[in-house]
Backbone bond lengths (Angstrom), bond angles and torsions (degrees), N, CA, C in turn:
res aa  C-N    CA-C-N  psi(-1)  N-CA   C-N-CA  omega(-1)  CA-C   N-CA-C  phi
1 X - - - 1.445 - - 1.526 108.54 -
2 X 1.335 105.12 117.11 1.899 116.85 -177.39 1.748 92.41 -74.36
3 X 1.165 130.18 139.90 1.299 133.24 154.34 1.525 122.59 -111.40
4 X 1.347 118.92 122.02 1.731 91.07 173.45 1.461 131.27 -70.65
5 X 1.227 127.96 -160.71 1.452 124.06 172.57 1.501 127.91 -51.92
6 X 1.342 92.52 -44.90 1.313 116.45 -171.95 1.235 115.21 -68.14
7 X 1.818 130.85 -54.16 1.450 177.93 124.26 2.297 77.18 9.91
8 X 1.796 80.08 -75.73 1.545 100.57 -177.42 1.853 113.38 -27.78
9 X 1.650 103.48 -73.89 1.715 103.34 169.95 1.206 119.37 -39.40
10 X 1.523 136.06 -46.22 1.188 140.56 -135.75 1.500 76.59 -67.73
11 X 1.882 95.55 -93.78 1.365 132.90 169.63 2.108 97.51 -0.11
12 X 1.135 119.86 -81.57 1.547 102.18 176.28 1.121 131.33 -44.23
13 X 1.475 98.81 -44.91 1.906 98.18 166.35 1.448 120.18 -18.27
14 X 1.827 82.18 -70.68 1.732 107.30 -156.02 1.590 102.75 -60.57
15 X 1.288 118.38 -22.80 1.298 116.85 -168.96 1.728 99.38 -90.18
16 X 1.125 115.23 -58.25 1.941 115.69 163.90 1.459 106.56 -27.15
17 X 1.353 124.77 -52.27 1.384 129.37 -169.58 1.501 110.59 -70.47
18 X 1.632 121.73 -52.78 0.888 136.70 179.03 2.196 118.55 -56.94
19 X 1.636 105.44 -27.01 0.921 108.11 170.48 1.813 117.43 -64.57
20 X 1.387 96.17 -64.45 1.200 119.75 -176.80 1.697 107.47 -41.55
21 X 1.579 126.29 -51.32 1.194 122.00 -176.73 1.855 97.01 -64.24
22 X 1.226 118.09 -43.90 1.682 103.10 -173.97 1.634 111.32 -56.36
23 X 1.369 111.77 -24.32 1.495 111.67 -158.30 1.973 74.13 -80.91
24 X 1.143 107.18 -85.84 1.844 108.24 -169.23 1.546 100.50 -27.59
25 X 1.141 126.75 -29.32 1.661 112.73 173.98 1.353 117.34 -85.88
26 X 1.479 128.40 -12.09 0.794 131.62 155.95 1.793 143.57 -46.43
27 X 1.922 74.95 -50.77 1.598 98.48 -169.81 1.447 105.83 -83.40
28 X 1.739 125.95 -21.37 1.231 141.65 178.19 1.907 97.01 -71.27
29 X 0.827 91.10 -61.73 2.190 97.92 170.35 1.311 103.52 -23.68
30 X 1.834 113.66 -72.07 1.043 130.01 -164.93 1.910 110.04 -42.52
31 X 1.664 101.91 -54.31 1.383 99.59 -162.66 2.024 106.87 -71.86
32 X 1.367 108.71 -16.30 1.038 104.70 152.90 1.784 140.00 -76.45
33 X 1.297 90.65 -5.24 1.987 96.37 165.02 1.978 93.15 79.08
34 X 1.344 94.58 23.95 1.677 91.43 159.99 1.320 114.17 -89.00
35 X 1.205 138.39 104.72 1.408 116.84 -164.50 1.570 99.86 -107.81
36 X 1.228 132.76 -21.87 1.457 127.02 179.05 1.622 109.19 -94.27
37 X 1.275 114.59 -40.08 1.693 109.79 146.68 1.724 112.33 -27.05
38 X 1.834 107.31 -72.44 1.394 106.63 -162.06 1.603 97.57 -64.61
39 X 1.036 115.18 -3.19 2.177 101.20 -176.66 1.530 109.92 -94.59
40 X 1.435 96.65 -15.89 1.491 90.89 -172.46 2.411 102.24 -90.75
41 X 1.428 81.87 -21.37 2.043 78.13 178.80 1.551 89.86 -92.56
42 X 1.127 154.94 -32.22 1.775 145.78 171.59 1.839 89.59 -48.72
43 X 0.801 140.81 -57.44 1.660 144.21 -124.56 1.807 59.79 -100.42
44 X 1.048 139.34 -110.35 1.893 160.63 -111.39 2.154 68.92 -63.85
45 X 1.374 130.57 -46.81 1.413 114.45 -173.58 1.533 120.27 -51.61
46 X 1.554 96.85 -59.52 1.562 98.86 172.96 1.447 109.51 -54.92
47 X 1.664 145.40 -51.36 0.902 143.25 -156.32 1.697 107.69 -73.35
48 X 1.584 103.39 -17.26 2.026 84.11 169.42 1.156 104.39 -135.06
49 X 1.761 120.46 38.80 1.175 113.70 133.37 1.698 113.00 -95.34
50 X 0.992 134.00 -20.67 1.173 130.51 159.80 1.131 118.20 -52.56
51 X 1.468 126.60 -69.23 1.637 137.67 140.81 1.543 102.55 19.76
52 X 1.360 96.72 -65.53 2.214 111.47 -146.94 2.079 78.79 -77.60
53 X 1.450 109.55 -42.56 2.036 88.06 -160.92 1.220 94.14 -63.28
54 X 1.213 126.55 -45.24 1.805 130.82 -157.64 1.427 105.90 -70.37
55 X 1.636 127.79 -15.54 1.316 109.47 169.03 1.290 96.57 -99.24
56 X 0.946 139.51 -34.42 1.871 152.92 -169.56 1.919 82.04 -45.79
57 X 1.104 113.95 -65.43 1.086 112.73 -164.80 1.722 134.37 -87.45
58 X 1.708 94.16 12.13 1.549 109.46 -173.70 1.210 120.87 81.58
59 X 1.242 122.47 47.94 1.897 105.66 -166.88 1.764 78.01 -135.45
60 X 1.071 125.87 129.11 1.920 135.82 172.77 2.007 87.62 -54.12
61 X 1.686 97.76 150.78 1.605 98.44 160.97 1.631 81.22 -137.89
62 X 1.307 83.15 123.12 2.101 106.93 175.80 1.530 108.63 -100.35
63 X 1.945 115.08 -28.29 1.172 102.39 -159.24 1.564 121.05 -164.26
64 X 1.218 144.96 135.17 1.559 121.67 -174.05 1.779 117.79 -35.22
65 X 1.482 116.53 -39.38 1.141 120.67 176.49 1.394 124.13 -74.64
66 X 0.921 112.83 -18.24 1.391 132.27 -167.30 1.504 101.22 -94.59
67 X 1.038 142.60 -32.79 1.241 169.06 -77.02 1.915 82.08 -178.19
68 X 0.907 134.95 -82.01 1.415 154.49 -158.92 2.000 86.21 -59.73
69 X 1.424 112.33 -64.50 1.200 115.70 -146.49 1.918 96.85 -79.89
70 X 1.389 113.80 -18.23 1.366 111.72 -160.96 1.826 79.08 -74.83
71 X 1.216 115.30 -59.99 1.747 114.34 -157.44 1.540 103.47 -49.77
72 X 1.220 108.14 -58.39 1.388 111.50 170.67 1.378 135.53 -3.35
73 X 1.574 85.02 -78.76 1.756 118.17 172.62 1.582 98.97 -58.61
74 X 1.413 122.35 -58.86 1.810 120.87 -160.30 1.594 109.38 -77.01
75 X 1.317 88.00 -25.66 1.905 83.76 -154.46 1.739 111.47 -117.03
76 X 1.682 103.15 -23.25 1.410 94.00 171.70 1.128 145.53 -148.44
77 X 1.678 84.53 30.84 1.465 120.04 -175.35 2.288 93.83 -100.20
78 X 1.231 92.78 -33.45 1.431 108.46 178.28 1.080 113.72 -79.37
79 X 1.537 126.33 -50.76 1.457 114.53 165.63 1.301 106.85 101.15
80 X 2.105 100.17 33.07 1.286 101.11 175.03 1.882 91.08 -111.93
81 X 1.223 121.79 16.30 1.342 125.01 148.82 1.278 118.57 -154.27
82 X 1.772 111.18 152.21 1.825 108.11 -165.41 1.466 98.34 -62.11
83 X 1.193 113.11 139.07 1.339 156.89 126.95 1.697 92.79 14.38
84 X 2.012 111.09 -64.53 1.249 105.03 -167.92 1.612 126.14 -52.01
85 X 1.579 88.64 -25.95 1.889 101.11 -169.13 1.226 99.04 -50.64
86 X 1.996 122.49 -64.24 1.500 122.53 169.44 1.566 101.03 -27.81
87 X 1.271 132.69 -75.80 1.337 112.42 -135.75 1.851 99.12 -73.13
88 X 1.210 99.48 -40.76 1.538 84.78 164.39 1.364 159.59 -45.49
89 X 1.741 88.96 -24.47 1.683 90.45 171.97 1.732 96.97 -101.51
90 X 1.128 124.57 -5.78 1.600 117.97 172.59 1.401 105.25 -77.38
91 X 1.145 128.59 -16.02 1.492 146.75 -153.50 1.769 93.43 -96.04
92 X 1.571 126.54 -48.30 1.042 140.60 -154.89 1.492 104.95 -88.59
93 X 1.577 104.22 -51.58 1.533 106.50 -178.69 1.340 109.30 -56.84
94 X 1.546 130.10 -47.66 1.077 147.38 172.51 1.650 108.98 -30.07
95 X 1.219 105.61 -69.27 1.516 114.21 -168.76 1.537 108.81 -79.27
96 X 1.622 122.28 -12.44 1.389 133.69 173.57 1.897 90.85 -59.59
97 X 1.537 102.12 -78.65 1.378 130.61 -171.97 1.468 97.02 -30.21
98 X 0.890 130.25 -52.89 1.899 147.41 -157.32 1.402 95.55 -53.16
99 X 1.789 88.24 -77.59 1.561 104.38 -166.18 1.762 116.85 -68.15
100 X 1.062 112.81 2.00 1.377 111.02 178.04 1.288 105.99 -107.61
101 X 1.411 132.81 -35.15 1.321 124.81 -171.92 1.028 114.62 -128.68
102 X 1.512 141.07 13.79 1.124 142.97 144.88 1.649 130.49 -106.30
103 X 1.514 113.15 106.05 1.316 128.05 -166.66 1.118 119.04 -32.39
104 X 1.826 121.18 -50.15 1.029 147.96 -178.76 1.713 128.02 -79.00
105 X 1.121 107.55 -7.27 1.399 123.49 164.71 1.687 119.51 -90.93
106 X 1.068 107.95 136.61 1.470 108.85 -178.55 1.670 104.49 -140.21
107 X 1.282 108.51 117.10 1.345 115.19 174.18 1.475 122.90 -89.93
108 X 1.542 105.10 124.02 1.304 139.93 -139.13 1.844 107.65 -77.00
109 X 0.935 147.05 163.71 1.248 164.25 117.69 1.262 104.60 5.30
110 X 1.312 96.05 -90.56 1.753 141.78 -163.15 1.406 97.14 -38.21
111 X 1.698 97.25 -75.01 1.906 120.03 -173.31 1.623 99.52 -43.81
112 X 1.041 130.69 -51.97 1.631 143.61 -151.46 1.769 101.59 -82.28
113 X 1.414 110.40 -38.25 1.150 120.38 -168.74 2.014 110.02 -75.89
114 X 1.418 87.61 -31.29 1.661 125.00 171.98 1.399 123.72 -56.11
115 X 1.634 100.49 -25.59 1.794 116.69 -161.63 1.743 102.76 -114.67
116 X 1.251 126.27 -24.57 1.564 125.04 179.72 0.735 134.63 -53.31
117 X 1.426 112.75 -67.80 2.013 108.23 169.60 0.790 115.97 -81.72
118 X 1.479 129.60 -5.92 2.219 116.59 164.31 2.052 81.82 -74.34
119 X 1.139 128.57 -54.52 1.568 110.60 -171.31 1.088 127.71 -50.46
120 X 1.840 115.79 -34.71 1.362 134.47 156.90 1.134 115.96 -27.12
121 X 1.231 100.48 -71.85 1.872 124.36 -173.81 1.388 100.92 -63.32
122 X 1.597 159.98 -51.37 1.048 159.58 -175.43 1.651 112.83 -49.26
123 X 1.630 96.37 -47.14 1.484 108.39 -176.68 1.475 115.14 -78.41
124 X 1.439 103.72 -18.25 1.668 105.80 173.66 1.406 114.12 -97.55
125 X 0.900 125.72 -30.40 1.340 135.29 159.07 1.688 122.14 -58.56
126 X 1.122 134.49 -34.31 1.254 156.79 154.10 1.322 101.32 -49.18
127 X 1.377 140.51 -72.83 1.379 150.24 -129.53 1.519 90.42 -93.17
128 X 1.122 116.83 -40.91 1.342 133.81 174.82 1.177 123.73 -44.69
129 X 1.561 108.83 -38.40 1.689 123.38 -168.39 1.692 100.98 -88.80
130 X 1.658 113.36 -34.21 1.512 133.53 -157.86 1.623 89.99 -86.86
131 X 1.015 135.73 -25.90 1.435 132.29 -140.35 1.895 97.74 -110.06
């Protein structure tokens, strides 16, 4: 899908916007003691603020993996963002994946409490570059 410039802004917007409400649904999860709820809207935050640079910057997003491997390659394999952001959203999908489809996993307090303000900072830092 060709987008124009314009098409281009919107489209990041909606995805900047769209992050931000998962992260506030996240953190609302949290104070309710949902903790695999709050991992699965932290994980959907990082995933469309990433979303918004990778179209911001012309690259198609077809797919969570795709999505994973484009930032990778552009952003932190290059070292035009820390290293941690990667491990963080591999860190997120991970514990998304866990707590949703494995019975026996229970996502923790601690871990969740562990992942916010580096996610904070990713999403503000991101919006920053797009904006």
């Amino acid at each position: 899908m060709s987008l124009t410039d314009e098409e281009r802004t919107i489209v990041v917007g909606l995805e900047i916007e769209k992050a931000q409400v998962a992260y506030n649904e996240a953190v609302w999860l949290m104070e309710k003691e949902s903790w695999s709820g709050a991992a699965g809207r932290l994980y959907y935050a990082l995933f469309h603020i990433v979303s918004a640079l990778l179209i911001h910057d012309r690259h198609a997003v077809n797919s969570h993996k795709g999505s994973h491997i484009l930032f990778g390659n552009y952003y932190i394999r290059t070292e035009r963002l820390p290293k941690e952001y990667g491990a963080l959203y591999s860190q997120m999908e991970a514990i998304r994946e866990e707590g949703e489809y494995n019975c026996t996993y229970k996502v923790t307090q601690e871990e969740l409490q562990q992942k916010m303000a580096p996610a904070k900072e990713m999403i503000d830092t991101i919006t920053a570059m797009v904006k």
